[in-house]
Each structure stands twice: as C-alpha cells, then as structure tokens.
N, C-alpha and C positions, 0 to 999 in steps of 0.2 A: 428304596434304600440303596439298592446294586448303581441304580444309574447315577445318584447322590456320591458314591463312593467313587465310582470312575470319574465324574468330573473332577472331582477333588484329588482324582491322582492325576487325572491331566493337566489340571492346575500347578500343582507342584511340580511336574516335570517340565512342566514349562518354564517355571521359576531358575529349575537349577541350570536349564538347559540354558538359558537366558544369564545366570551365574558362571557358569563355565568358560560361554564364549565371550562374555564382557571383558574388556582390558583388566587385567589385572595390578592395580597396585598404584596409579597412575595417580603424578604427582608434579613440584615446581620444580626444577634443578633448582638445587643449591647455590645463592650468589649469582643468580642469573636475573634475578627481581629487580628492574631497574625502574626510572619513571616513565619510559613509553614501553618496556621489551619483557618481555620472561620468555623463558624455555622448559614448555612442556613436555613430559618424558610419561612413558606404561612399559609396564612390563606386559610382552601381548599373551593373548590366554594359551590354554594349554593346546585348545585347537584351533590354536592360531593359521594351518596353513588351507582351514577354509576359505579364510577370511584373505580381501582381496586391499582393501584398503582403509584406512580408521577416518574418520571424521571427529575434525575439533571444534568444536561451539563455545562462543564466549556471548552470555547472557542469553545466549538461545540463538545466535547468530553464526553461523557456518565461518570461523576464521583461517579455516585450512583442512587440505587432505593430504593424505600422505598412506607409502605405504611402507615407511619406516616406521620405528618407535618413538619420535619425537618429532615438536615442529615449535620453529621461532612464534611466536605471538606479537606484534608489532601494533602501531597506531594504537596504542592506550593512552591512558593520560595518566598524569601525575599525580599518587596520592589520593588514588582510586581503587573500589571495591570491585572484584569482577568475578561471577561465576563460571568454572571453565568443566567440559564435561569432554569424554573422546568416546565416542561409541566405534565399536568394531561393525563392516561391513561383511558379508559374506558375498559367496556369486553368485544368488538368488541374486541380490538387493537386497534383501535384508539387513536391517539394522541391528545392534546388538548395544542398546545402552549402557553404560559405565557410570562410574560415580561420579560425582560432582566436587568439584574442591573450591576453595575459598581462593581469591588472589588478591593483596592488594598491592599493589605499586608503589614505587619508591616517590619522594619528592623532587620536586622540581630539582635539579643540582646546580649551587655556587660554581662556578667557572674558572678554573687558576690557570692561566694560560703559562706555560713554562716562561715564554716569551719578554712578558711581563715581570720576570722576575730575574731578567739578562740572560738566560740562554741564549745560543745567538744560530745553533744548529749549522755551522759552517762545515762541519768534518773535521777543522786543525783548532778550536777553542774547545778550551777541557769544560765542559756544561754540568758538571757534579754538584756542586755547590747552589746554582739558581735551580736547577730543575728540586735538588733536595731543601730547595725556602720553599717552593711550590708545595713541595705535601708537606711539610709540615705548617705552610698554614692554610691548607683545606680542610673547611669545616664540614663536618658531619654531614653525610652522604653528598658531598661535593663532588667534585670533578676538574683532577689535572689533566689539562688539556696539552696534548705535545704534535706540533703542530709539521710536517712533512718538512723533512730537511734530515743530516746528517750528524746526530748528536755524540760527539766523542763525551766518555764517561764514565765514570771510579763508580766506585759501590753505591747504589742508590736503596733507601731503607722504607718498605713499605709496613708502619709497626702502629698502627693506628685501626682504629673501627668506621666502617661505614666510609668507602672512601671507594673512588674511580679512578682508576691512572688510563684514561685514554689515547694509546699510543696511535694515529691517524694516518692510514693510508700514506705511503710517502713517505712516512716518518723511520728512524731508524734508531734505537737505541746501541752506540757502538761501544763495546770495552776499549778501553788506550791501554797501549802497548805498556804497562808501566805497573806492575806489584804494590807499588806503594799505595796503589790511590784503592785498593781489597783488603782490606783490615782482614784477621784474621777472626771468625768467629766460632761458633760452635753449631755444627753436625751431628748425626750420625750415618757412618759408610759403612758399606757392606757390616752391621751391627756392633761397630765402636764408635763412642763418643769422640769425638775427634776436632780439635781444631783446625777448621779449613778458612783456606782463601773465600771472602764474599762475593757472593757474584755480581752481576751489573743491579737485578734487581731482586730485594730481598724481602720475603715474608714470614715475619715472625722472628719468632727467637726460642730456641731451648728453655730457657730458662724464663722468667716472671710471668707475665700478665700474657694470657690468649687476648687472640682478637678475633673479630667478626666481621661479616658480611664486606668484602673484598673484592675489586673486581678489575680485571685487567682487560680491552677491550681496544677495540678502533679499527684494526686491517693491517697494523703497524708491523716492525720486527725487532728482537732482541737479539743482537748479535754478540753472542760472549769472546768472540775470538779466541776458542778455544787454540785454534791450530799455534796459535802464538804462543798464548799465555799457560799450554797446560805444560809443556816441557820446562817452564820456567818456575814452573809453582813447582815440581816433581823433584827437579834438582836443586830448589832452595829448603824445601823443608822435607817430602814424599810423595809418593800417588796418593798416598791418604788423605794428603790435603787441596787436591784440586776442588776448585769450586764448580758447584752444580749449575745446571743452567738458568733453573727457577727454583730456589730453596722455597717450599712454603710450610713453615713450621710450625705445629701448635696453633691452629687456627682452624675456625670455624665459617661457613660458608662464604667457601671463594670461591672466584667462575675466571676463568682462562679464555676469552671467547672471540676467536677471530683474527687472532695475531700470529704471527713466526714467530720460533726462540731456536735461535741454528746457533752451529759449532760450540756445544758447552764443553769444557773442559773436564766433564766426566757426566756423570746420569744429567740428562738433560731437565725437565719438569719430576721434580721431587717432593710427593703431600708426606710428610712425615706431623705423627701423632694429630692429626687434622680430623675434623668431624664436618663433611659436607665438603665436595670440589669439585668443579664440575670442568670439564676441558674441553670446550664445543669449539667444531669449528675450526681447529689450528693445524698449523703446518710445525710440526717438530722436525727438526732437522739435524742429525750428526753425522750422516755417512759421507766420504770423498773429501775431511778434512785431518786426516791422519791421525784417527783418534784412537785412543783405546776407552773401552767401557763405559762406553758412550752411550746408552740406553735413553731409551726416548721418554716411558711414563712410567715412573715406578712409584705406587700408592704403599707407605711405607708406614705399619699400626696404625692406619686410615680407615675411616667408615665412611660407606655413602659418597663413592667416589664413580663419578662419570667419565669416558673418554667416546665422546660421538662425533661423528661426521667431518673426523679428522682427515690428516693424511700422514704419514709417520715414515721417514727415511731414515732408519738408524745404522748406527756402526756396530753397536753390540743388542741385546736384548730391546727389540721395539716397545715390551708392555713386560714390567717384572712385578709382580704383586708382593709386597717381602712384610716380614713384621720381626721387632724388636724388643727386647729385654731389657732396661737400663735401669738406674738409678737417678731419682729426680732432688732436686736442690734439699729438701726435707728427709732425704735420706731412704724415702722411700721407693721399692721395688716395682718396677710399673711394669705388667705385663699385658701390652695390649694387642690382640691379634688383627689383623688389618680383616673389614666385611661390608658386605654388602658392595662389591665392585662391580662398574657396569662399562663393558668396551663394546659398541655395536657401531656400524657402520662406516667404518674403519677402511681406510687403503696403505699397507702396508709394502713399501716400493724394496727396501734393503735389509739388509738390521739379522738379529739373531730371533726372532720369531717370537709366540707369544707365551709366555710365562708367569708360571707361581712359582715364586721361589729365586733366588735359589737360598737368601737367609729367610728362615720362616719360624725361628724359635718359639712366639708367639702363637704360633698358627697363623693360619686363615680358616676363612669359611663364607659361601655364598658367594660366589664367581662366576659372571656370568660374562662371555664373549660368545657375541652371536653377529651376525649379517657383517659378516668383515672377506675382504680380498685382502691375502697376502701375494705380488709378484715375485716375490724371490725371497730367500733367506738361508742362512748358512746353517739354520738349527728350525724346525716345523712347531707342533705344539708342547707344551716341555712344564710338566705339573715337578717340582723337581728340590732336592733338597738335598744335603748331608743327614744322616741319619738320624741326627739328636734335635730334641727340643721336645717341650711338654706338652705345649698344647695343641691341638691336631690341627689339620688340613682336609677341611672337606666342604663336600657339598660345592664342586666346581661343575659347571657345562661351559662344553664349547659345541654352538651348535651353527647350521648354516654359512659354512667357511669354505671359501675355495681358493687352495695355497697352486699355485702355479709351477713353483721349485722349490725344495727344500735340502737343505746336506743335514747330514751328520744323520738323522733317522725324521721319520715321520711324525710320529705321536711316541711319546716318550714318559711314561711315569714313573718316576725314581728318586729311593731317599740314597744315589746314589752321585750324588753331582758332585766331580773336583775329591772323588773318594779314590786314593789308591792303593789302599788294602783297610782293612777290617780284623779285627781277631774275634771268632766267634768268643760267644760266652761272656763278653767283657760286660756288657751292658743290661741290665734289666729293660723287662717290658714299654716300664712307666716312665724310663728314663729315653726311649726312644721313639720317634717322631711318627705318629698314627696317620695315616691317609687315608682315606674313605670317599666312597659315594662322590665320584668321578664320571662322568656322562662326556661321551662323544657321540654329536648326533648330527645328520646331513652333512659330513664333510667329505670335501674332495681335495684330493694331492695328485695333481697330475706327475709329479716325480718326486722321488725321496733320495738320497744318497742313503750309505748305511740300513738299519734294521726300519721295514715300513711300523712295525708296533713295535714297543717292550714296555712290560711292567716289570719293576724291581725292587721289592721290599727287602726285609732285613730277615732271619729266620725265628728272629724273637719278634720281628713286631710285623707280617704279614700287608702287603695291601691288599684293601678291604673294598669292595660292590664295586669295580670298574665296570664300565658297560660303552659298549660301543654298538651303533646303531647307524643303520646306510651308512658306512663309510666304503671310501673308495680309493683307492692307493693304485694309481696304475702303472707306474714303475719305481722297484726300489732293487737294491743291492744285494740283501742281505737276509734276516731271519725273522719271523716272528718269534719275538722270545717273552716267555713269561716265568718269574721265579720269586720263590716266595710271596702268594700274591692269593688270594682264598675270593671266591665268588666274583670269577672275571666271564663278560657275557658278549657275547656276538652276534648280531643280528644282523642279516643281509653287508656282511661287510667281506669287499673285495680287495685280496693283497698280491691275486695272480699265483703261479706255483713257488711258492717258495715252504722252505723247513720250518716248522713249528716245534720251538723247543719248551719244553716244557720242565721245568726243575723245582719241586717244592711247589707246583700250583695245585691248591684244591677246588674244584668246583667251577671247572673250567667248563662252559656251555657255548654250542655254536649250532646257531638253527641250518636248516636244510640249502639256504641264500648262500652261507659265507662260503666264502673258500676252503676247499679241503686243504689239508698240509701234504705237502709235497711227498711220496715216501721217499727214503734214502737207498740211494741208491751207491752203494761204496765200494769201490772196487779194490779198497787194501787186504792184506789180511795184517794186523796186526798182532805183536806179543799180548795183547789183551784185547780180545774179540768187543770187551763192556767196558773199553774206552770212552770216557766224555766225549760227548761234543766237539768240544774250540780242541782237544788231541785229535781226537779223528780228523778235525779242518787242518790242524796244523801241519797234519803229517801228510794231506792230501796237496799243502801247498809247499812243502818240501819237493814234492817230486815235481810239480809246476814251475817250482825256481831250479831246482839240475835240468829240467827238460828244456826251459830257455837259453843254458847257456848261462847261466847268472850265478852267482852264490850270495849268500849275506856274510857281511863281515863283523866281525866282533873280538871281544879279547876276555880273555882267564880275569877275573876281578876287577872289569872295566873301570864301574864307578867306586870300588871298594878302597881301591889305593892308585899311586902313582908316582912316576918317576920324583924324588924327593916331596911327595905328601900320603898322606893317611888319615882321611877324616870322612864326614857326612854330606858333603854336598851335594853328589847327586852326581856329580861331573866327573866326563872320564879325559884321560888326555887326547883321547883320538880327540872329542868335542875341543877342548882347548886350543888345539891347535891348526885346527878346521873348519867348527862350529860347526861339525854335525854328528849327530848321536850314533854311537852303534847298532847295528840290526842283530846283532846276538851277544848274549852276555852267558859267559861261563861261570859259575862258583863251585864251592867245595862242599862238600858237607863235613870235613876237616874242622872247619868253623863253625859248624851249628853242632855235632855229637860230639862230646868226648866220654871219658870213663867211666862218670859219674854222674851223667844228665847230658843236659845241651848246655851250651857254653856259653858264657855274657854275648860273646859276641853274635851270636844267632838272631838276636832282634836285629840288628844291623842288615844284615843279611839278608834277612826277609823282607824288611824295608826296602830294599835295592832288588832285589825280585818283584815285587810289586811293582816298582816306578818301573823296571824296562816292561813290565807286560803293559801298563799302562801307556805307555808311548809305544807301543807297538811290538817291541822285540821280542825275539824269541830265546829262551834260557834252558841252560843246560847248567848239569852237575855234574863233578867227579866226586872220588871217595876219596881221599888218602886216610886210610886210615889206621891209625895206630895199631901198632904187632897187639892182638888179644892176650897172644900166649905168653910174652915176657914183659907188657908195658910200653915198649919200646916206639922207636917211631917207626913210620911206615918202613924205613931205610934197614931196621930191623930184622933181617934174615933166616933168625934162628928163632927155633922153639919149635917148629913144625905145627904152624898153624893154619893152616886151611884145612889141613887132615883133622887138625880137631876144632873144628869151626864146622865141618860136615855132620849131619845127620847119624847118631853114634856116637859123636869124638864129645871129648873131656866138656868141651868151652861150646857146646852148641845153642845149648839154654842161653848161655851168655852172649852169641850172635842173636838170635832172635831178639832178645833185648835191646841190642842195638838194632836193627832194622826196625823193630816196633818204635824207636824213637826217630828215627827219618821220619817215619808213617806220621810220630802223633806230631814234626815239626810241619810235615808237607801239609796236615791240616787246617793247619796257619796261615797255609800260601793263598789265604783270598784276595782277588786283587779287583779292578775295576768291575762294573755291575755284577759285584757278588762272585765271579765267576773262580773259580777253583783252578790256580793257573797251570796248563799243564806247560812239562817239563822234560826237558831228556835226562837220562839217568843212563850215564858212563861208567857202571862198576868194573872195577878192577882193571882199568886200562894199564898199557906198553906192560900184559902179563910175560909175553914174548922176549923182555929184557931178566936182567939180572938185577937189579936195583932195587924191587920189591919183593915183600916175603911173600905176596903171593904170585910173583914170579918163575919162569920155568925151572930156575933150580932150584925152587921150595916145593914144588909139586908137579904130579902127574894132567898129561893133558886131559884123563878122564878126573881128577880128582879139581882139576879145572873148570872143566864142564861142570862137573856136580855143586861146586860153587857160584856157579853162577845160573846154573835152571834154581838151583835155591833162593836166590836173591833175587827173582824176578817172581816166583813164584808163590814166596811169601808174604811182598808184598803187594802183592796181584792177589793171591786169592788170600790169606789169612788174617791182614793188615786191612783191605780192602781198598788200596792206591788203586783209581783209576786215572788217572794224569800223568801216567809217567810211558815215553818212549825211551825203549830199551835201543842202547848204540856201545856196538862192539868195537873195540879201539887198539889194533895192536902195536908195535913198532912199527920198525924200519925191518924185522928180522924173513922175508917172505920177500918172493919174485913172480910166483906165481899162485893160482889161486888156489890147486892144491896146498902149496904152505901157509897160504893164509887161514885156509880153515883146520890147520891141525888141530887148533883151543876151542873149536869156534862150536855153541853149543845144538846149533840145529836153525832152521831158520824160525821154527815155530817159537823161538826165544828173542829172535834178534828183529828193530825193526829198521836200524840204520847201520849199515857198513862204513870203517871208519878207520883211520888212523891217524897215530901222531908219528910228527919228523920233525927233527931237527938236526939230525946228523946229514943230513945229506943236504941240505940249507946252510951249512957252516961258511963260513969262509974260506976254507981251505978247499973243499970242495967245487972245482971249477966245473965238472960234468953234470949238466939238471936233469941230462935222460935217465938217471937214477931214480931220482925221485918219482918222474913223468910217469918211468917204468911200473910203478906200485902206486899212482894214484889212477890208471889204466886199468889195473887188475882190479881194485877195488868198485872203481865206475865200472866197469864191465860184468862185473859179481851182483853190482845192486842191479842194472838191464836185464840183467838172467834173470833174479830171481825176484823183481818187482819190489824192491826196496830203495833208498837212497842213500850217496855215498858222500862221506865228509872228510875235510882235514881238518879234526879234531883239535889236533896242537899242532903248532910250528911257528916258527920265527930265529931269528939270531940275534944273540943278547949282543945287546951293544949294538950291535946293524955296523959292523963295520966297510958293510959294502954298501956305499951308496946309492946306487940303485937298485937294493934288493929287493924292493917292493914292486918294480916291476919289469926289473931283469932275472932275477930267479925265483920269485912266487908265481906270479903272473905268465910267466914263461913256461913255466913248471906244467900248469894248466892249459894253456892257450898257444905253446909253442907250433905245435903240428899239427893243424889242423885234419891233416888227414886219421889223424887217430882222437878223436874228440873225447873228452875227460868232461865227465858231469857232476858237480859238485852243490850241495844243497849251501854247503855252508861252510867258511874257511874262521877258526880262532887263533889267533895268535897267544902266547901266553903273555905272563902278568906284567906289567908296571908294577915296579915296586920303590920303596924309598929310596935302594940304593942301584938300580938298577932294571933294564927298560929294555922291549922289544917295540914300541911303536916310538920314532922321537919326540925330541922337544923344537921347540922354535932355536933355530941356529945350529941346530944338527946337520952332519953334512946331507945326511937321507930327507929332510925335512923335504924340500922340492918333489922326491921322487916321490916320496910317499903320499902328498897331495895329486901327483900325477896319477899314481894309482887309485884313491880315493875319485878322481873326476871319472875315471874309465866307465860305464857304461855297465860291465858288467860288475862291477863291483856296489854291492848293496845297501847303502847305510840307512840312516834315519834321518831325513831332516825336512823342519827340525825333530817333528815322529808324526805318528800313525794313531789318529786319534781314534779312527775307525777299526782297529786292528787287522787289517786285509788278510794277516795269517789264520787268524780265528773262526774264520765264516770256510762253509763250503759253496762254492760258485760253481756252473755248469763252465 
C-alpha cells in the first residue's frame, strides 16, 4: 500500500512539476493570422529562468527556437488547420510540454495594387483619393498592395473588416504639408473627447460600427510629418487637436507588424477602446523632430495589447498604458479599464520611459513589461497617476529590464503626477485612485538622476503590496522615499548609500541583500531639532548656496500681483520680462489670517506656494499683522500690544488663536509628492524701526525676545509646525553685531540671520559701504555661529537709478572682495498694480536688470527645478 502511495505522489509531482514549468498561457497574437504567417506569443512559466530556450512545433514539426516569448511562424498555407504547441527547455535538455492550440490561416488574399488605381508614388502627386479607391474596394481579407516609392497624402481611412494594407519595403506613406486634405474627426486625448486632426492613416472611429481583424504590414513607413503639421494644427484650432500617428479606435484584432510610423504630431501608435492589438516588429519614431508629447505606444481602455520586438525612439513617454471614462453615442457611461498588456522585448533608444499612467481613471490591471533595454530616457519606470479615479491599478510587473540612463528618478510609483498641491481631507477613500500589487523584478539602472525609488500614495488611499526584487540602481542623486504606502518589500535590492525616507509607510520589509539607509548625518542645529526632511535639506543647501558665493533671487508676492496686474496666472514680472522664474518667493500671512478666520484670499495663496515649491523655489513668509489690541493695522502703534499678546497679558488666548491658525493653514501647504512644503517664517520683522506696533517704541527688548521665543515655540512645540525656518530680520538701525543682537532671542531660536534695507538703497543715497557695512556684520554673525545670512527685503521703488541692479545691489555684495559678504538669498519687495521694484519692458533699468539677472551669481529658475535640488541632502 506505502509503495502504491508513493508512486502516486510521484506521479502527481511530476504532473505539477511538468505544469509549472510549461509555457504558461501561450497563444496567436491578435491580427497576426494571415494566409501564410501568424505570431505565436506564451507567457513563460513561473521558473522560467531555468529554462534556456522554448521550442515551437507546428503538427509535431519543430518550426522554431527561440529564447524570447514569441516566434514568426511562416510557410503555411492558406486557409489551413494547423496544431501549434511551444514546449519550454530547461539546461538538463529537458523538455517541458505546453498546450496545444488550434490555428487556422487566413485565405488566399485579392490583390488591390494602389497602382492600379492611379497612385503614381512620385513624392509631388497628392495619392489620397487612388490609394482611398483601393480600400474601399478590397474585398474581404484582401490585400492593398503599396508598392516602394514616395506617396504624398491627406487622410486615408482604414473602417472596414478583414482587410491588409500592405505598406512594402521602399514604400513611404508621406503627410502633405496642407490641413485641408485631415478632416477633423473624433478622439479621445489625455481623457477628453475631442475633435482632432486625422492622421495619414486611420482605424476606426468613435462612434458606429467596430471593426475586426486588421492588419498593417510589409517593411513600409508612415510619415505623419509631424514637425510641419503639429505647430499648424496647434495654432489653428489647439494642442488638443493634433493628430495621432496611428489612431486605432474601437476595434478588434489589429496587428501593426513590420512598418515605421515616425514624426506624429502627438502620441504616436494609439489602440483606444480596442480588444486585441498587436505591435510586432516596428520602428516607432518621435524623437529629434521637435515635438512635444510625442509618446510612442499608448494602449488606451485596451485589452489584449502586444508591443514585441520593437524598437521605440520617443520624444515623450515610450509606452503609456492610460484608460478612459466617456460617454458613448446612446448616452451611456462606458468605463473601461485598459488589461491584459504585454511590452517584451523592446529597445527603447530615447523617450520618457515606460509607463502606467498617467490618465488611468478607468484603471488598469495585469501589466506586464519584461526582456526590454531601455538606452537612455529622461524619466525610468513610472506606475503613475493624479490621485482620483475609481477603478484601480494593479497587478503590474516590470521584470528583466536593463535601463542604461534615466533623469528625473529610477522607479517611481505615484498617484502624484502633474499634482501641485493637494488639500488633505478633501476626498473620500472610494473616490480616490487604489494601486496595488506592483512587482519590480531583475532590473538594472546603471544611472538614475533624481530619487533611485519612491512610492507615493495619498493619506486616505495608501499604496498597497509594492515589491521590489534584485534590483539594482547603481548611481542616483538623491533619496529613497516612501510615503503613504502600506506593505512595500525589498529583496536583494541595491541603491548604494543613500537616505531612506520614510513618511506614513507601514510595513516596510528589507531582507539582509538590500542596502542599508544611509544614517544622517547633519551637522546643523536648527530652531527645531524634529525638522522634516526637505527643511533639514533646505537649510543644509542654504548654507551651500552663501558658501559658493551665490544667492537665490526672488520678490515679496512674485506671482501674487504685479506692476499694473493682480490676478491667477502663475506668472511673475521677473518671468515676464526675462522668461525666467524666481528661485525665492516671499508671501504674508497678512493674506491668509485675519480677525475672524483665514481670509478668501488664502486659497490663492496657497496655490502660489505650491507652484514655486513645485518648480523648485524656495518660500518664505512675513506677518504683518494687524494691532490685536485696537483692530488697527499693523501701522497701529497704540494699545500696548505685545505686552498683552505675552504669556499673562489681556489678549494672549487671542494670539494663540492666531498662531493656531497659521499652523491649521500651513497644514494645507501640501505640495508636490505629498510633501509638507517647508517654509521660512520672518515673524515680526524691521522690530528695530518705529513703524510697527511691535516695534522698539511699543516694547522692551526683553518683552521682544518673549514674543518671539513664543511664536517659535508654540508653533514648534504646541501646534506641532515642523516645516518652518525661523529668520530674524532687523532694519537698517545696527553697525555692529553687538547692536544687531540687542532684540535678537538667542541662537537656539534663530536659524537664519537677516535683514531688510531700503534706506540705504534709495536714491539719494550715493555711499553702498553703508549698506556693505551691515550685510558684513550679518554674513560674519551667520560664519560664527553656523547659520546663514539674507537680505530679506530691499529694492527702490520706482528704481530710479538705472543701474541699480547692478551698481548698488550687486556692488553692495560683491564690491570688495577682500571683505566677502555670504548671502543665501536676496528678496526684493512687491510689484504691485501701481507701483514696482523689478521693471517693465521699456523701463530705463530694464537692461541693467537683465544684466544682473545673466551674472552668474545671481540664482533664478529656469525654466524650474523639476527635481527640487534644495529639497534632497547631498554629500
């Protein structure tokens, strides 16, 4: 009985063992079933990398090896039965049989020579109209023949079943330079319906009747002449309406196999709402034709989509996987999520890398990109999305990949793409975008620019089972970052020393292989020892920009307002009159507190804090804030309120209420990958003049101090603000650094030395070694005592001295070098509707000010800093 029973389990483990390593899943492509050809495709088993190469049999006949996942099938005949079977080998020799499929082959095909129908293929005869008699009278699984030559040609319409358009070696299908001859049809881009230009050749249509079995072929090329035609499409109607390079819409198995489709005037090869595509074999081409969003293969609410033994040169995203929400001619809500996607053995030369995402409302799910080289790209691999959408993202692998250069980061998971701030609490669970069960396995990045990994979910909707597996990252820039993100795993994965941040991640696992995280090693002391992160970096590259000799430059409400405007754009006048962004931006909290709340205009506000951290800058705040004690404005002098604004006084309850509302606005300030943007925080600046109530002649220099270790300390420790650098900011009223620190509350409070000047910047004022005199003392204060030193404010209104920008700013700083002046960072104050310290175009200062803007040391953004270079800490 015992020896009966062991056989019978050796039996079965032979079976499953025999089931394991068998091809899994292996099938015809899609639209590939021709009357002599198909392309067989498996998905290889799970211990696939015993196995050394697969064997194909067709009727029991060895028709190819290989040690891909697919192989051409050739020499069939027409309108024939054939059994096809791919057994996996292992490196015994051993065999491992697979299942068997059915194939039968297409018929013989009718023959429509373009030719024959007056095409004349010279390069200057417009061929639109003979090549479009040819399909429309090729009959069912026919075959338009386009025979080597030079075909100029308007929109050509592939909207039939069962049909060949065989483009032939030599042969070229070219756009003419001419809008007219692209009717305008219907799309959908980046997930709106939209009327676009048609491209040279078109499959399907939005709207009526699908079609079937499709197939584009021969060796040929589709030349969209994007570089011409998209700047003309953009300017007659918008970018929304450039046409794709290969629309193929609403259709069921097409095959793309063996042809070029270069310069399309935006996503190049586009399966939208399609079931079965297969892309074998081609050359997609958009890069080195001045394009924008040029993507090479984006499978859009598609299932059962192939891209193999390609080669893909793109200008933007090589491979975007995306899916769509719309409404279809019957009124009904069609939510299809694009599955079952298959990218392997792939050469990826340019382009922005490979991607889910980045519209995915629909979801995806089942993803698989494996045996691919990428040579270069400006973005690695990138699972990626804006936060919202219902149905989920999961079940992606990218396995067996080796990226040679990557920018912007490594491996990148996040429902954070083209996000530049977020408000917690706004959105429910179910109303935001789930990612799950994400595998990285065998890949290599010989370079990353930017973070070698980051996951980044939402705090309501967590990413979920990431796993990384042998990976290898052997030089990048920057951090491992993981935040909001629950059961992320590492196994044998290498990113070298670098910081591993960790924010809101649960269940974070790394076996004994991976790399340890870097410790930190920080050599500031800061006014809050339990500083974030990107503040602790920021403030580490403060003292890196004073220590080179540099500053960043910026202005008091950059993009808030400006010389005769006050609106949303985005835009400051420096850009306006430059085109390049500022590297610092100043606001108030003036605008976001008043008496009774936060003020309308706070949302604005926070808007514009967001966009400079996302383009890279760095922001500060002042206070001006209204007298507590009589209503009044800051300008307000009487009431004797600091004294009861302290600990004891009348109105103290009533300051922590205000500081409690900075705190609950600065909770707001989420800005790019979730991140909590930090911020300098200038309370109570030029206390030193007379002009504010909490000014030297409203209070004592200790009743000074007490207000201000209070306001650092309340919202540091009670409030819990960890984001904020404290920057002490007096006048002009100090020459040396005994008189600077008569207000000044200790260093364990302060973490930036600072003042504002405009008095001695004036016009009238011809001596700069005034100024020089107290930007000396202050650089010389922050070298002592390991802090850094800024000109907070200055500028002259009106700029009536034309070269002031770089005869008394720049000079101010830079004049004697024997006494060197270190500055982290120079603000000018506001633009405003009626009145301006940076000029306009035709101001007499306009030259000089560009002069100073070109200098070298002077720091701007342009056009910004995708990567945030102030945010990370580098050795």
């Amino acid at each position: 009985m015992l020896k009966h029973c062991t056989a019978l389990l050796t039996t079965l483990c032979t079976l499953l063992c025999a089931h394991a390593a068998a091809p899994v899943r292996s099938r015809i492509l899609p639209g590939t079933t021709a009357a002599t050809e198909a392309v067989v495709f498996w998905e290889k088993p799970d211990d696939y990398e015993r196995m050394i190469r697969y064997v194909v049999r067709v009727d029991g006949r060895t028709a190819g090896t290989t040690d891909h996942d697919n192989l051409r099938l050739s020499g069939l005949k027409p309108s024939t039965t054939y059994r096809v079977r791919v057994d996996a080998v292992d490196a015994s020799g051993k065999e491992w049989a697979g299942e068997t499929l059915t194939l039968r082959t297409a018929p013989a095909p009718e023959i429509f020579d373009v030719r024959d129908f007056g095409a004349r293929g010279d390069g200057r005869t417009l061929d639109t109209e003979a090549i479009q008699r040819a399909i429309d009278a090729c009959t069912p699984h026919g075959e338009v023949r386009i025979p080597a030559g030079d075909y100029l040609t308007g929109a050509l319409f592939l909207c039939k079943n069962d049909i060949t358009l065989r483009i032939e070696a030599g042969a070229t299908l070219r756009a003419v330079d001419n809008l007219a001859h692209f009717p305008m049809v219907e799309n959908i881009y980046e997930g709106w319906v939209k009327e676009v230009f048609a491209s040279v050749v078109n499959i399907g249509r939005l709207r009526g009747e699908r079609y079937r079995n499709i197939r584009i072929t021969g060796g040929g090329t589709i030349d969209n002449q994007g570089s011409l035609l998209a700047v003309q499409q953009t300017e007659n109607i918008g970018r929304m309406a450039r046409s794709h390079g290969l629309p193929i819409i609403r259709c069921d198995d097409v095959a793309i196999d063996g042809i070029t489709i270069a310069d399309p005037c935006t996503w190049n090869v586009h399966p939208l709402l399609c079931n079965g595509v297969t892309t074998y074999g081609c050359r997609l081409l958009s890069a080195g034709y001045g394009l924008s969003n040029a993507d090479g293969w984006d499978p859009d609410s598609s299932a059962d989509c192939y891209l193999l033994e390609s080669v893909l040169d793109g200008q933007d995203d090589n491979v975007a996987v995306k899916s769509v929400i719309y409404t279809d001619e019957h009124g009904q809500r069609i939510v299809k999520p694009s599955e079952n996607i298959y990218v392997s053995h792939c050469r990826f030369l340019r382009g922005g890398g490979l991607v889910v995402g980045a519209e995915v409302p629909a979801g995806v799910r089942n993803v698989r990109f494996t045996d691919c080289v990428v040579e270069q790209s400006d973005r690695g691999f990138h699972v990626c999305s804006r936060p919202f959408g219902t149905e989920p993202v999961e079940n992606i692998l990218f396995r067996d990949i080796e990226v040679k250069r990557t920018g912007c980061w490594g491996i990148n998971v996040t429902n954070w793409y083209w996000v530049q701030s977020y408000r917690p609490d706004t959105y429910r669970p179910d109303e935001l975008l789930e990612v799950k069960n994400i595998r990285f396995e065998n890949i290599r990045i010989a370079h990353a620019d930017g973070n070698p990994i980051q996951v980044l979910g939402t705090p309501e909707q967590p990413m979920k089972d990431i796993a990384f597996r042998n990976v290898s990252i052997g030089e990048s820039q920057y951090d491992v970052l993981l935040r909001d993100c629950r059961g992320v795993r590492f196994e044998n994965v290498q990113v070298g020393e670098r910081y591993w941040i960790l924010d809101r991640a649960e269940g974070v696992v790394r076996d004994s292989l991976t790399s340890e995280p870097e410790p930190m090693r920080y050599p500031y002391r800061l006014a809050d020892p339990d500083a974030t992160y990107r503040t602790k970096a920021l403030y580490a590259n403060l003292h890196k920009i004073a220590a080179s000799g540099r500053f960043l430059f910026g202005a008091q409400d950059a993009t808030a307002s400006g010389y005769g405007w006050c609106d949303d754009s985005g835009r400051s006048d420096i850009e306006r009159i430059s085109g390049r962004k500022p590297a610092f931006y100043s606001f108030d909290f003036m605008d976001v507190v008043g008496p009774d709340g936060l003020k309308p205009e706070a949302e604005k506000i926070r808007r514009l804090t967001a966009q400079a951290f996302y383009e890279g800058g760095v922001v500060s705040y002042c206070w001006h804030l209204f007298n507590p004690a009589t209503g009044g404005s800051f300008y307000d002098m009487s009431g004797d309120a600091v004294a009861k604004l302290l600990p004891g006084g009348e109105l103290h309850e009533r300051f922590k209420e205000l500081l409690g509302r900075i705190a609950a606005y600065n909770r707001t300030l989420i800005g790019k990958n979730g991140e909590q943007i930090p911020v300098i925080f200038r309370p109570w600046h030029e206390f030193d003049g007379t002009w504010f109530w909490w000014g030297r002649d409203c209070c004592t220099a200790e009743q000074f101090k007490e207000l201000y270790r209070f306001t650092v300390g309340y919202l540091r420790d009670t409030c819990g603000v960890r984001n904020f650098l404290y920057a002490f900011s007096p006048d002009i009223n100090f020459t040396t650094a005994e008189e600077y620190l008569q207000r000044y509350p200790g260093d364990e409070w302060v973490d930036i030395v600072a003042m504002d000047d405009y008095w001695l910047y004036r016009f009238e004022e011809k001596d700069i070694e005034h100024a020089r005199l107290r930007l000396k003392v202050i650089s010389d204060y922050a070298a002592a005592t390991g802090k850094v030193a800024a000109l907070s404010e200055t500028g002259q209104a009106g700029i009536d001295d034309p070269e002031w920008f770089t005869g008394r700013l720049l000079e101010s700083i830079y004049g004697d070098p024997s006494r060197p002046i270190r500055l982290a960072y120079v603000a000018l104050w506001r633009n405003s509707v009626t009145g301006f310290f940076t000029p306009y175009k035709g101001h007499p200062a306009t030259a000089d000010f560009l002069r100073f803007l070109d200098d070298p040391r002077v720091i701007t953004a342009s056009p910004y800093d995708w990567l945030g270079m102030y945010y990370h800490l580098t050795e």
